[in-house]
N, C-alpha and C positions, 0 to 999 in steps of 0.2 A: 431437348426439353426434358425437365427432371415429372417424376409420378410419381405420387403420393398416394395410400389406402388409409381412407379413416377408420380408426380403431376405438376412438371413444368421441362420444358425442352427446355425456349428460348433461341436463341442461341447454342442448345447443340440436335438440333433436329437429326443427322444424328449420334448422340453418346448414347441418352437415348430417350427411347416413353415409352410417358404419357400414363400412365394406366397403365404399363406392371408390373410385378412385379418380381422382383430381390431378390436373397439372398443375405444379407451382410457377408460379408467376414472376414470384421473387422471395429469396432468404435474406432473412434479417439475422445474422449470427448472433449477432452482441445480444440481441434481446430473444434470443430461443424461439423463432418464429418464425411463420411462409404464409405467403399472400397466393389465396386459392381464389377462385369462384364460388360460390359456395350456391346452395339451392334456393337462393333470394335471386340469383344471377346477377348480384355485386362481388367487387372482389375484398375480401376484409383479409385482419391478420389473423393466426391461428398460434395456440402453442404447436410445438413440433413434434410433442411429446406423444400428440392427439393422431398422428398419422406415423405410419412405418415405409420405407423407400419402397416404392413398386418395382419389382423384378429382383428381391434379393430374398436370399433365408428368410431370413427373420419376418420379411412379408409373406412367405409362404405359411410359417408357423403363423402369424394374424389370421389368417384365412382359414385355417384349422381353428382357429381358436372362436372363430364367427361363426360356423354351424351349428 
């Protein structure tokens, strides 16, 4: 199973927190987007743009970038 760290959540604060990390459920390519749980505990779609891969760089550098 793929993880995901939310990174941005304007607008969207009472449905996804920044920082938290989510398993994707499913990738939708074509349309830039992954089906999370989100803190409603439905699963909706999200852009992809909004989360970075859990366990790589660049999620490391998100995590820096959230304190």
């Amino acid at each position: 199973m793929e993880y995901v760290i939310c990174v941005f959540n304007t607008d969207y604060e009472a449905s996804l927190e920044k920082g938290k990390i989510y398993p994707v459920l499913e990738k939708i390519e074509n349309f830039n987007q992954i089906k999370i749980i989100d803190e409603s505990h439905e699963s909706y779609l999200y852009n992809t743009d909004w989360f970075y891969p859990y366990g790589t760089k660049r999620m490391e550098l998100a995590e820096k970038s959230l304190k």
